[in-house]
KOLDRENTOR-975638 format. One line per field, with one value per residue: residue number from 1; y, x, z of N, C-alpha, C, O, CB in turn. Coordinates in steps of 0.1 Angstrom, whole numbers. Glycine has a CB too. Layout:
<pts>
n <- NUM ...
n.yy <- Y ...
n.xx <- X ...
n.zz <- Z ...
ca.yy <- Y ...
ca.xx <- X ...
ca.zz <- Z ...
c.yy <- Y ...
c.xx <- X ...
c.zz <- Z ...
o.yy <- Y ...
o.xx <- X ...
o.zz <- Z ...
cb.yy <- Y ...
cb.xx <- X ...
cb.zz <- Z ...
</pts>
This chain:
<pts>
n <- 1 2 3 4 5 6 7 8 9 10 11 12 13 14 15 16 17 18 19 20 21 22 23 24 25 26 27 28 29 30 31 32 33 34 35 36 37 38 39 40 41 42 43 44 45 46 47 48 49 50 51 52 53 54 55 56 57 58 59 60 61 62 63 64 65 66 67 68 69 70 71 72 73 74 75 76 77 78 79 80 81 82 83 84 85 86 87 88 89 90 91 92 93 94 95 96 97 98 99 100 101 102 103 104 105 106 107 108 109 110 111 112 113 114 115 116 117 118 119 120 121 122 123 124 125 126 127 128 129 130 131 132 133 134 135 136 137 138 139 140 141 142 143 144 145 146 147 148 149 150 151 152 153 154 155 156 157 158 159 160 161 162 163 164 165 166 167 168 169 170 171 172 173 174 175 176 177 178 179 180 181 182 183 184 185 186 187 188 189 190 191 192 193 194 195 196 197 198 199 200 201 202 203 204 205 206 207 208 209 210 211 212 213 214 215 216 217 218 219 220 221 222 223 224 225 226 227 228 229 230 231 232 233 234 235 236 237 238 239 240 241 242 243 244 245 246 247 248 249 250 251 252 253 254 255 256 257 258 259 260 261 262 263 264 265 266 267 268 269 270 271 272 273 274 275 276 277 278 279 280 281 282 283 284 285 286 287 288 289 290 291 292 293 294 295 296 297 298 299 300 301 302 303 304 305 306 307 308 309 310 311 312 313 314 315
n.yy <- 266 287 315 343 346 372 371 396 398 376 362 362 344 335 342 323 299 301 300 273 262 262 246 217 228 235 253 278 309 318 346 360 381 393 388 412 430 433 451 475 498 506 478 463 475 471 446 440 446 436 411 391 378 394 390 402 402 416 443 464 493 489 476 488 506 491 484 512 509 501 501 488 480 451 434 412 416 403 406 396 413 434 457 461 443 457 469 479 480 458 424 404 375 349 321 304 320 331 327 354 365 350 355 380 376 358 376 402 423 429 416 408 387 366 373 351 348 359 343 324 333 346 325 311 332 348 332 328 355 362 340 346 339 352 385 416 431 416 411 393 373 360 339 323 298 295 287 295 306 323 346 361 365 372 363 339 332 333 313 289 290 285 298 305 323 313 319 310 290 284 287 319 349 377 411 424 452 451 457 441 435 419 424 448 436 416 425 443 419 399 409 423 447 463 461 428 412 402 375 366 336 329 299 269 260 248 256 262 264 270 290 302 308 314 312 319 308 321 350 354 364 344 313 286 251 240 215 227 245 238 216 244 253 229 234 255 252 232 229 235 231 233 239 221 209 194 162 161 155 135 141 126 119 142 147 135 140 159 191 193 226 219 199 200 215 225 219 226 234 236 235 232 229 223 223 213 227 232 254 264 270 262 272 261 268 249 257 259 283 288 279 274 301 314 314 294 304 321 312 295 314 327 305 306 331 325 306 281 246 253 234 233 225 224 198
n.xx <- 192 167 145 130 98 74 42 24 -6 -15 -40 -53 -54 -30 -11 -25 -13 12 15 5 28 47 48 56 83 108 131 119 105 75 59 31 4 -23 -59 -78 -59 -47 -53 -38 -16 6 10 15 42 54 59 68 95 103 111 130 124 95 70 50 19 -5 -27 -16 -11 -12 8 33 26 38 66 75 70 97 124 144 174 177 158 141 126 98 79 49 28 18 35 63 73 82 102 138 150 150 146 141 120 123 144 151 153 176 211 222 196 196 213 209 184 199 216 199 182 157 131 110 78 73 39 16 1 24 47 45 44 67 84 88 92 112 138 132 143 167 181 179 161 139 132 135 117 95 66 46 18 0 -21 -41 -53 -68 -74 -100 -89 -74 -87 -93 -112 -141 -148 -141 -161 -178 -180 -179 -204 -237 -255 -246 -240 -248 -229 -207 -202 -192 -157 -144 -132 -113 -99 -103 -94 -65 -51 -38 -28 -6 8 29 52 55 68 84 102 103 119 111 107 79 45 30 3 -25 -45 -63 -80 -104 -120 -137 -127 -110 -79 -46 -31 -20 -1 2 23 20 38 43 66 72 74 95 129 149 144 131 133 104 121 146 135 127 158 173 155 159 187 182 171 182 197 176 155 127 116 105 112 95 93 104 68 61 47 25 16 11 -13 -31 -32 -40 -40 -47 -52 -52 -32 -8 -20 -20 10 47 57 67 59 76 64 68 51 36 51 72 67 47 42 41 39 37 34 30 15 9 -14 -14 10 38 37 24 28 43 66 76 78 103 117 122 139 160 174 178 198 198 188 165 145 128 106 91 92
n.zz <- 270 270 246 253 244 229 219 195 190 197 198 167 133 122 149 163 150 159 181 180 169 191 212 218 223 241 240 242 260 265 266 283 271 291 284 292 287 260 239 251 249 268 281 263 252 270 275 249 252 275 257 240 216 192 178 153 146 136 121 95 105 130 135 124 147 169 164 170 199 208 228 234 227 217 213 192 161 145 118 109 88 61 64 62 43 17 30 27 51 61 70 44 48 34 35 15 -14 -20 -7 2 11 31 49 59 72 91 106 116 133 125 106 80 75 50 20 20 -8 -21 -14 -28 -55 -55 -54 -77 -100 -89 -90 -119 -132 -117 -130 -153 -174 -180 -186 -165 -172 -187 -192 -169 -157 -129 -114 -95 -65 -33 -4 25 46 52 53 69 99 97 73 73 93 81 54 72 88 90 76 52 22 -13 -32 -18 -25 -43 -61 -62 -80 -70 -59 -83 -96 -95 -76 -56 -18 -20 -43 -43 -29 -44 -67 -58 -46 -67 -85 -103 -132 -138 -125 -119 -136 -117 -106 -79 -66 -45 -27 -14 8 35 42 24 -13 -44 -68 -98 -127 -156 -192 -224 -245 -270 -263 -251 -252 -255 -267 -244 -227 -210 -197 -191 -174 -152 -145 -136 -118 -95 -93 -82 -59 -39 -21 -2 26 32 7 -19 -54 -74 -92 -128 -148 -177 -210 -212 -185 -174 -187 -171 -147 -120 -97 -67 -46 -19 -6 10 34 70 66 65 43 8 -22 -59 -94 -132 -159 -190 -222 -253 -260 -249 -212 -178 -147 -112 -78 -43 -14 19 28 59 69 56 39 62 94 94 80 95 119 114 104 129 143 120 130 157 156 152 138 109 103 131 153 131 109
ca.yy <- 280 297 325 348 354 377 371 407 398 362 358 360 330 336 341 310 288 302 295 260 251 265 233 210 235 236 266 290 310 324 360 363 396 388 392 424 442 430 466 482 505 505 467 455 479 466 429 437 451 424 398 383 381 396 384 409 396 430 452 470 507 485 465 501 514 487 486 523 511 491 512 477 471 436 433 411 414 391 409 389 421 437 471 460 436 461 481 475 478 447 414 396 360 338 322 298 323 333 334 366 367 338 357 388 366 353 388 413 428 433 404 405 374 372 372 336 346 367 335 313 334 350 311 307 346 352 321 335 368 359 329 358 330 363 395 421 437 407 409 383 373 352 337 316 293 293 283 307 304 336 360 370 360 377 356 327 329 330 301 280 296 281 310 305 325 303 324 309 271 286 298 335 359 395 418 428 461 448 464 431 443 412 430 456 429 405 433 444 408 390 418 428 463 465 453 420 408 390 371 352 329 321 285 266 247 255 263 256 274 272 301 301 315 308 316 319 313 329 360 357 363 333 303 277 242 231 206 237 253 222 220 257 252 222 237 267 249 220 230 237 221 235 239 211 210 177 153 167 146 135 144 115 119 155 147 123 146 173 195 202 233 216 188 206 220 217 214 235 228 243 223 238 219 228 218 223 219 239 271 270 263 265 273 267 267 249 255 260 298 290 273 283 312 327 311 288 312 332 302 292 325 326 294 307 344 316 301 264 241 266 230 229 226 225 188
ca.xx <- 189 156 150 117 91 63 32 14 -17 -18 -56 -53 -49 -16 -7 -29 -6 23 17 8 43 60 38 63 95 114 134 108 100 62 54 16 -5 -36 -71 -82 -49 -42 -50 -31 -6 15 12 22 52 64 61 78 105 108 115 138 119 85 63 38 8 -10 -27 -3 -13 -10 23 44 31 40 78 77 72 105 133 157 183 184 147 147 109 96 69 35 23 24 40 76 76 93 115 147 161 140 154 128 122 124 156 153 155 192 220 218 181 194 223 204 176 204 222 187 169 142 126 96 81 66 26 12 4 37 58 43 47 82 91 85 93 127 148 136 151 179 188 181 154 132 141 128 106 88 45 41 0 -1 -32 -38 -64 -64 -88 -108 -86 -65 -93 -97 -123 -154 -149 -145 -173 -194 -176 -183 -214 -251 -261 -235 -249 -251 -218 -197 -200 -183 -149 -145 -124 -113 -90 -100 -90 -49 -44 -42 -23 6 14 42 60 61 73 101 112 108 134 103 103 70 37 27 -11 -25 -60 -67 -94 -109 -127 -148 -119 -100 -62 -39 -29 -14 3 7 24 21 50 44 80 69 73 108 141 159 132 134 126 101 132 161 132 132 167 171 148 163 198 180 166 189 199 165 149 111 111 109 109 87 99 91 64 63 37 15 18 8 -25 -38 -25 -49 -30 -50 -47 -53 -25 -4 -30 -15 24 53 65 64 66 76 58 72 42 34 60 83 55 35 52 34 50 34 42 18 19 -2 -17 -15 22 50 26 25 31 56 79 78 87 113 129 127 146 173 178 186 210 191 180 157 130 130 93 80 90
ca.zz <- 273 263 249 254 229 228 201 194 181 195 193 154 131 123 161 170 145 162 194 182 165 200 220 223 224 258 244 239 271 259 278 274 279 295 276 291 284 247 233 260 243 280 287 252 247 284 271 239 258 280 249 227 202 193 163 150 141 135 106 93 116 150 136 127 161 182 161 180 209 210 234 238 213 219 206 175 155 131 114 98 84 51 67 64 33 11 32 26 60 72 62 39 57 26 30 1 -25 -20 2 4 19 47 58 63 83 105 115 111 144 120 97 73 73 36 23 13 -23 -25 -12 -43 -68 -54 -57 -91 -108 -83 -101 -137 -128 -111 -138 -165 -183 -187 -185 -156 -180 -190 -184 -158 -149 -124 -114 -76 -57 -18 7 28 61 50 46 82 109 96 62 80 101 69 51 83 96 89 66 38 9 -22 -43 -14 -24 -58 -65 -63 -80 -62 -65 -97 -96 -99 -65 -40 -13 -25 -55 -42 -23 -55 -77 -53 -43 -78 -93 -120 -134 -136 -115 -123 -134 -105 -103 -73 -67 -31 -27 -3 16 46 38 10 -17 -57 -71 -109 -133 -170 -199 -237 -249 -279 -263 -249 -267 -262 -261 -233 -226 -191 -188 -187 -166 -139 -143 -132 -105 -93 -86 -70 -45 -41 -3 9 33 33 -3 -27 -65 -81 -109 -144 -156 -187 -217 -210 -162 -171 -192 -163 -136 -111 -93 -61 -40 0 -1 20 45 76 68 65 30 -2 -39 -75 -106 -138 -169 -205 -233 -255 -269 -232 -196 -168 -132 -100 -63 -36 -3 34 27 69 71 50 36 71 108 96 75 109 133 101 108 141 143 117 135 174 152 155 127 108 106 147 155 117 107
c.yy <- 284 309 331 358 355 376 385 403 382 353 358 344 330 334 326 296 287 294 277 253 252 254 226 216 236 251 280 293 322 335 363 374 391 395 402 435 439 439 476 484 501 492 462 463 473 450 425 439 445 411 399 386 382 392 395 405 404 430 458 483 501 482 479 509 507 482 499 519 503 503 500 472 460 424 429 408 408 398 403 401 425 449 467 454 440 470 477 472 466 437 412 383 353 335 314 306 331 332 344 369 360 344 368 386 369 369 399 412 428 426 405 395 379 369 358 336 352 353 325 320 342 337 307 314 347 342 326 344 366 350 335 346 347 377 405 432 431 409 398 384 360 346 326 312 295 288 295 312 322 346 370 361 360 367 344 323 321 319 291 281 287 290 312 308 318 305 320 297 276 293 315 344 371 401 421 438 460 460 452 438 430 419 441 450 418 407 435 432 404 399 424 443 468 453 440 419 399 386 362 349 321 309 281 255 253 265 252 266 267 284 297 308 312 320 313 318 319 339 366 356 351 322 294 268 238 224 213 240 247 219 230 254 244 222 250 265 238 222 229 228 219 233 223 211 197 175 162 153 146 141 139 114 133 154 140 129 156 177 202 210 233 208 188 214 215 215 225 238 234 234 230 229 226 216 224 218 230 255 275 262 269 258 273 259 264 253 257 277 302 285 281 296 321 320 304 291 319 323 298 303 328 320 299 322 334 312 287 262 251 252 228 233 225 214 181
c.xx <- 177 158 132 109 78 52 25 10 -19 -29 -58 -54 -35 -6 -3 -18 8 26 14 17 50 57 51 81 101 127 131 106 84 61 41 12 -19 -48 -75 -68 -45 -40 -48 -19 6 19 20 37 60 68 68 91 112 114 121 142 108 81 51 30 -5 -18 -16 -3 -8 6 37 39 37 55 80 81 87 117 146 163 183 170 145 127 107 76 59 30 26 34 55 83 92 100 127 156 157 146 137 129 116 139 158 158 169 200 217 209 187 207 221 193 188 209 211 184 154 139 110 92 67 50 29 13 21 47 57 48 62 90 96 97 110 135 148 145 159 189 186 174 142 133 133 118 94 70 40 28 7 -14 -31 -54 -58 -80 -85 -102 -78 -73 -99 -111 -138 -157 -147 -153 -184 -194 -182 -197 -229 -257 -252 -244 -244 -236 -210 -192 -192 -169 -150 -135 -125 -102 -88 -94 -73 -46 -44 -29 -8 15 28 53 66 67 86 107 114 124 127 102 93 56 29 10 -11 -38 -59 -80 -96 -119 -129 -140 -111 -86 -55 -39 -19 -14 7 11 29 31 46 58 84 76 92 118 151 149 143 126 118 115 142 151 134 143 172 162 154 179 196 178 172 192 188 161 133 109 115 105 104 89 95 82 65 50 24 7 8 -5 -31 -37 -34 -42 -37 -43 -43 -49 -14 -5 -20 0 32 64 59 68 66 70 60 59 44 45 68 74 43 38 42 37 37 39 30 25 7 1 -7 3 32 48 25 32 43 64 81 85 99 124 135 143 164 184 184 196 210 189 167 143 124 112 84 79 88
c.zz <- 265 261 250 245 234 216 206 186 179 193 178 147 131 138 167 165 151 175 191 177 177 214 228 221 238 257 240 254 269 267 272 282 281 284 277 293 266 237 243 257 257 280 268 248 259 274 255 243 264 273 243 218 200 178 165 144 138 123 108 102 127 146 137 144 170 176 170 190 216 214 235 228 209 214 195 172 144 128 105 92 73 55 63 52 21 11 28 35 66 58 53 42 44 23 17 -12 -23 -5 10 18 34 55 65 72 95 109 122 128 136 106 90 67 55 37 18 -1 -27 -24 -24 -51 -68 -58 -65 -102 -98 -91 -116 -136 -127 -123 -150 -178 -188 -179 -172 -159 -188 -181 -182 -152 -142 -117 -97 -67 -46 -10 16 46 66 51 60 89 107 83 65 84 90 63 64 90 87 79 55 27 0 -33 -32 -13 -38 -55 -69 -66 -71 -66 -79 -101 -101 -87 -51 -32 -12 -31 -51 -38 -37 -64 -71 -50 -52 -86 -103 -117 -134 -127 -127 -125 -122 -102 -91 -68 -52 -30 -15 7 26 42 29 0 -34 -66 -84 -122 -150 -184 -213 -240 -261 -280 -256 -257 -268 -254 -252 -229 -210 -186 -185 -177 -150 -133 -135 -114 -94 -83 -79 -56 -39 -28 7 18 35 19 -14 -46 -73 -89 -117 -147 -175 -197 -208 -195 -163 -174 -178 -151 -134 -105 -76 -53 -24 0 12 34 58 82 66 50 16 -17 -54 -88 -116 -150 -180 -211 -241 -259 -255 -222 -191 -155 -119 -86 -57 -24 2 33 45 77 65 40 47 81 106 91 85 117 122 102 116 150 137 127 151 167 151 143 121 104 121 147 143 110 114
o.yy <- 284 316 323 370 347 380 387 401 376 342 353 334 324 327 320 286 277 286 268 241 245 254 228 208 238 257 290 283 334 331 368 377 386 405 407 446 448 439 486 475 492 491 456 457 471 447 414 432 445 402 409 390 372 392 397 401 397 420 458 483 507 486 480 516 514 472 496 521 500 512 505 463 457 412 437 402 407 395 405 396 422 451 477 456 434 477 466 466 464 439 417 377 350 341 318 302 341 335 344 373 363 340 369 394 377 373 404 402 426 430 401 390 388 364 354 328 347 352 320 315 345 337 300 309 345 347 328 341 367 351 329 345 351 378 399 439 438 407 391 393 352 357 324 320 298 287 303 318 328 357 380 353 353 363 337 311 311 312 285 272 284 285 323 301 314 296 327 293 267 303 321 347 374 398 422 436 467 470 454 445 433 422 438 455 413 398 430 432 401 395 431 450 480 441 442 424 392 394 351 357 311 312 288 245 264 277 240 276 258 288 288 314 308 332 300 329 323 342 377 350 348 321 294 271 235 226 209 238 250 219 225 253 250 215 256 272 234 211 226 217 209 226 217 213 190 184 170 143 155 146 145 109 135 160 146 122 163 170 213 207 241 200 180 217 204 212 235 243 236 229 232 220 238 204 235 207 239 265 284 250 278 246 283 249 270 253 258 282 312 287 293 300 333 320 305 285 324 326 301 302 330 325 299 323 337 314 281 272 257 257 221 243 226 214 170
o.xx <- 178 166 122 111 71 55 21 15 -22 -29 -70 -55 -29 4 7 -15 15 35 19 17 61 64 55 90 92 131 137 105 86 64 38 13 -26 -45 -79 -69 -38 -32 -55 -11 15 32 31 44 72 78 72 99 124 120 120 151 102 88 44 34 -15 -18 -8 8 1 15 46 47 43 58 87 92 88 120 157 159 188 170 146 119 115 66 60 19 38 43 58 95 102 105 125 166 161 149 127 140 104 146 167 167 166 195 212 212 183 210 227 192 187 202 213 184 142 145 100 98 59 45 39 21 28 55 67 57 68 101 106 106 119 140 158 156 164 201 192 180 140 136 123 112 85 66 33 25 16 -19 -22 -63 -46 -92 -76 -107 -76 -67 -106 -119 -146 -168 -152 -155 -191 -204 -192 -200 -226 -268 -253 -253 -233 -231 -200 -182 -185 -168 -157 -128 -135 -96 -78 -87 -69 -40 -48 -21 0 26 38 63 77 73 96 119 126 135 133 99 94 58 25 3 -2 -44 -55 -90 -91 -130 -125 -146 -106 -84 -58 -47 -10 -24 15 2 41 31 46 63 95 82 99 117 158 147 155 114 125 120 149 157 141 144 175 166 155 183 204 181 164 190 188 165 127 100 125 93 113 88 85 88 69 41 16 -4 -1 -12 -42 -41 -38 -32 -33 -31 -36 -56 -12 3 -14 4 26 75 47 78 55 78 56 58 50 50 70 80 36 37 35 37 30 46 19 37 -4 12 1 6 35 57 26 44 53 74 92 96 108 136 147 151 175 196 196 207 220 189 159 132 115 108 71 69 85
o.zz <- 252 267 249 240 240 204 218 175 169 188 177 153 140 138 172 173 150 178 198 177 177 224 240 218 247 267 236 261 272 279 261 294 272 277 267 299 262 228 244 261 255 280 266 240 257 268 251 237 262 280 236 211 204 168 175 134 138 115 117 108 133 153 146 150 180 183 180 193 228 206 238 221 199 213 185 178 134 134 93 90 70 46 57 50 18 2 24 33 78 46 55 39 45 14 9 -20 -29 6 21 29 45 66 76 82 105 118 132 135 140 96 97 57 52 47 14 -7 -36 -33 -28 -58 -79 -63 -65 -108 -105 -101 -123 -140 -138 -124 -160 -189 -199 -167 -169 -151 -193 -170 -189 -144 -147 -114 -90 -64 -46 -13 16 55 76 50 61 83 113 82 57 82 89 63 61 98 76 74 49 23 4 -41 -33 -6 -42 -48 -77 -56 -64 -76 -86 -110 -110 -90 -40 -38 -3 -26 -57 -41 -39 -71 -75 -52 -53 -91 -111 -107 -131 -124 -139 -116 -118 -95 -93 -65 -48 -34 -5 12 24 41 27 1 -32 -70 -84 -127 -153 -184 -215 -239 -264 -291 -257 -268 -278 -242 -251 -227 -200 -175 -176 -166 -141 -121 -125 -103 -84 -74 -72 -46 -31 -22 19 16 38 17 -16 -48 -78 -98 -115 -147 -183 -191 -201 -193 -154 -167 -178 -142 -143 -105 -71 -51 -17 6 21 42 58 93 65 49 14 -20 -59 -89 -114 -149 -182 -208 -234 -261 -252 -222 -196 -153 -117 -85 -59 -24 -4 35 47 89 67 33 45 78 114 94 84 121 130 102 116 158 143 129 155 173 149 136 129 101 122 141 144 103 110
cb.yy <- 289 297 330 352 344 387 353 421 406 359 367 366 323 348 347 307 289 314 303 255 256 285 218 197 248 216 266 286 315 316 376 350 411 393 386 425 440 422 473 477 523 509 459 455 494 461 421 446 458 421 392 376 373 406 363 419 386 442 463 473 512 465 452 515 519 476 486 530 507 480 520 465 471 434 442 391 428 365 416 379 428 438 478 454 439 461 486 480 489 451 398 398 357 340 320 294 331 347 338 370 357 315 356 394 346 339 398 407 447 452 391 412 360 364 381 332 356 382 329 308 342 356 301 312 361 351 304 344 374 350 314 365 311 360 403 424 443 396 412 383 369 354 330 333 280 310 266 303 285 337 357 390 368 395 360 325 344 340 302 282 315 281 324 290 338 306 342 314 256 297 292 339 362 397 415 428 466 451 479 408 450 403 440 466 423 399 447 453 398 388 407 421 468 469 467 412 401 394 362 349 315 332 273 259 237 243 266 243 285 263 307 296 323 307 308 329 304 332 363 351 377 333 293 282 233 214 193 251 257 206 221 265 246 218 237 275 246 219 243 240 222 249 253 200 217 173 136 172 145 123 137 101 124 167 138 106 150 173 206 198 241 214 184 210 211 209 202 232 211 256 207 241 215 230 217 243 209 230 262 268 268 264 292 269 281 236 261 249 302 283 261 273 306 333 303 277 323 338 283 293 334 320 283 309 359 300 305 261 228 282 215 240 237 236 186
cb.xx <- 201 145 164 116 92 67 16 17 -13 -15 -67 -41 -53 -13 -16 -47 -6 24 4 1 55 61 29 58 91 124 143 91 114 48 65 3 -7 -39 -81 -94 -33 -49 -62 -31 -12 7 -7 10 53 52 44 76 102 100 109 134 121 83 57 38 5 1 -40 -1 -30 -21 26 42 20 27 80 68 60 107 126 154 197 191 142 163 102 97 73 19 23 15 38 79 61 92 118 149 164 118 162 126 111 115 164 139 144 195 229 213 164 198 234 203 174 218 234 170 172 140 126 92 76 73 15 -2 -9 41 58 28 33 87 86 68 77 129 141 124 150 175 182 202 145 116 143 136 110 99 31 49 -20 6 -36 -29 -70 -57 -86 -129 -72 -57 -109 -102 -122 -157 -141 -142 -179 -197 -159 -173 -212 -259 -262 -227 -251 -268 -217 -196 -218 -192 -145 -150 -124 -112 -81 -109 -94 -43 -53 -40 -32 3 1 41 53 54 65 104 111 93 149 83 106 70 23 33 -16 -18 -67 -59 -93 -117 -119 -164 -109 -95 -49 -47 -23 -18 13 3 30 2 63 38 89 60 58 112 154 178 122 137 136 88 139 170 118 132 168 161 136 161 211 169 152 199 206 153 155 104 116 103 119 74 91 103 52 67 38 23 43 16 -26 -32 -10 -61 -24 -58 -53 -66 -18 -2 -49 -18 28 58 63 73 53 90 43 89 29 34 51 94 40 17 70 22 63 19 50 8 29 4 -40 -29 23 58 11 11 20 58 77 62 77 104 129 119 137 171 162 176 220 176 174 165 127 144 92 84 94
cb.zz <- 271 270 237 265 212 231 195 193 167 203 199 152 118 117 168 166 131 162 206 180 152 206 207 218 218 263 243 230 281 260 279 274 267 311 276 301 296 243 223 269 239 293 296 237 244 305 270 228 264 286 244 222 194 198 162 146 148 135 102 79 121 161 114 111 168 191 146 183 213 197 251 245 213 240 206 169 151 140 111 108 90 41 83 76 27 4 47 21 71 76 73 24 75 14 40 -4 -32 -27 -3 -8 9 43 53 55 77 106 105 97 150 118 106 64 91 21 17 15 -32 -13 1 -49 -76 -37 -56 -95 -104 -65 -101 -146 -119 -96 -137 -169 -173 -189 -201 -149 -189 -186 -195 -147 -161 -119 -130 -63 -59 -11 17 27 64 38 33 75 120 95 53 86 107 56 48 93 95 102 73 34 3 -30 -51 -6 -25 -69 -74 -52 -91 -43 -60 -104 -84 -121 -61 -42 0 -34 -63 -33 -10 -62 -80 -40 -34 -91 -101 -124 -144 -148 -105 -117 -147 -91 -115 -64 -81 -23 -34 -11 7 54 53 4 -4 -65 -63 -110 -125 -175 -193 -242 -248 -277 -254 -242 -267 -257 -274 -224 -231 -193 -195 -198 -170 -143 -150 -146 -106 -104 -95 -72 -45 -53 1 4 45 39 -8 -18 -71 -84 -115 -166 -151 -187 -232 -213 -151 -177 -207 -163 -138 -101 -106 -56 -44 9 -13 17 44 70 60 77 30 1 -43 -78 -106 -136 -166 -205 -245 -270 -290 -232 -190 -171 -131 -101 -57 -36 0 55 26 72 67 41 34 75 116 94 62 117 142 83 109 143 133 100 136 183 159 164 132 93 100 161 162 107 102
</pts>
């Protein structure tokens, strides 16, 4: 039995990735809005109406209007947008980081699927929290490469385009200000009392992504070893199936060891690396900015809210 799903805002990237995990699906039934109705307030509230399940793939203005437009109880939404991140009545679609989160997925009408940088560094920072390694008052920077696939169409163009000015073959900080529009979602899902530092760094490669977040144990009250941290990690994630947590290396693996950010390009999978040594740890999470970052935490939900394998279409 199929069931029928609507994309708002399928010409997007996020959309476009969607529609290409649902390819070889036989119980997806797609309802598409034609090209010259697609900002047709009338035609897109019908075709939400008519489905399932709708995925917003919006800014955030279009995504809360076209939640309005929804008159059919039976209407379950899977929101790509930041609008919903940190409501509370909206599930949050990372089921890895608890129970909790995966049981409210499966029952929810209404699902926020998480941001890219927010899902790395929620990966990392939610287990401290939770495993009470540092406290929820603790001054967490996190810092984060990605490739340029995330930054919208017009920033694409230019990355790809014949006219690439000369600062876009370099790494590029932004969000200096400490307002990326991550930040409220990483604060309310990690469990932190206050807003985290957050640098990230845009580069000259498609998609991909490393979220990191570095630990003085200095500064904590009860120090802790990388190997308890691995440990720790290890039985957090120990059921998952998208997420995976990588050997500790040793002193010697870690000196000889790069960590690029585009290994994952592509896939649906997420990896924890635990470095450094007893006076400086260092946590990060890779993943696809364009997979388990966006389109595939969305089909990942999808999947769990039908009640199916929640890898169906993603391995």
């Amino acid at each position: 039995m199929s069931v029928k799903v609507y994309i708002d805002g399928q010409e997007g990237t996020t959309g476009l990735k969607i529609l290409e995990r649902f390819k070889d699906r036989n119980d997806i039934e797609l309802i598409r809005i034609s090209e010259e109705k697609r900002k047709d307030s009338a035609e897109r509230a019908k075709l939400i109406n008519n489905s399932d399940f709708t995925f917003l793939c919006l800014p955030d203005v279009a995504s809360r209007e076209a939640v309005s437009f929804v008159d059919n109880d039976h209407v379950r939404i899977i929101d790509a947008s930041t609008a919903h991140r940190t409501n509370p009545e909206w599930a949050y679609g990372f089921p890895e980081l608890s129970e909790d989160f995966r049981k409210k997925i499966e029952t929810s009408n209404r699902v926020a699927v998480p941001g890219c940088y927010a899902s790395g560094f929620n990966s990392i920072v939610y287990p401290l929290v939770a495993n009470n390694i540092i406290p929820a008052d603790f001054p967490v920077f996190a810092y984060a490469t990605s490739g340029y696939s995330g930054a919208g169409k017009k920033a694409i163009a230019v990355y790809e385009g014949d006219e690439k000015p000369e600062e876009f073959n370099s790494p590029r900080q932004y969000a200096l200000s400490q307002q990326h529009k991550h930040l409220p979602e990483m604060q309310a899902i990690s469990g932190l009392k206050y807003t985290p530092m957050f640098n990230p760094i845009i580069c000259d490669y498609f998609s991909g992504m490393v979220v990191s977040v570095p630990i003085q144990t200095r500064m904590l009250d009860k120090k802790v070893s990388p190997e308890k941290i691995h440990e720790m990690y290890m039985k957090h994630y120990e059921n998952a199936n998208l997420v995976e947590v990588m050997p500790f290396m040793s002193a010697d693996e870690q000196k000889s060891f790069f960590l690029a950010s585009n290994t994952l390009s592509g896939l649906n999978k997420m990896q924890i690396f635990v470095f450094g040594n007893h006076e400086q740890i260092l946590l990060c999470s890779r993943l696809d900015n364009l997979g388990k970052g966006a389109s595939g935490a969305a089909v990942q939900c999808l999947n769990i809210m039908m009640g199916i394998d929640e890898t169906t279409g993603l391995v």
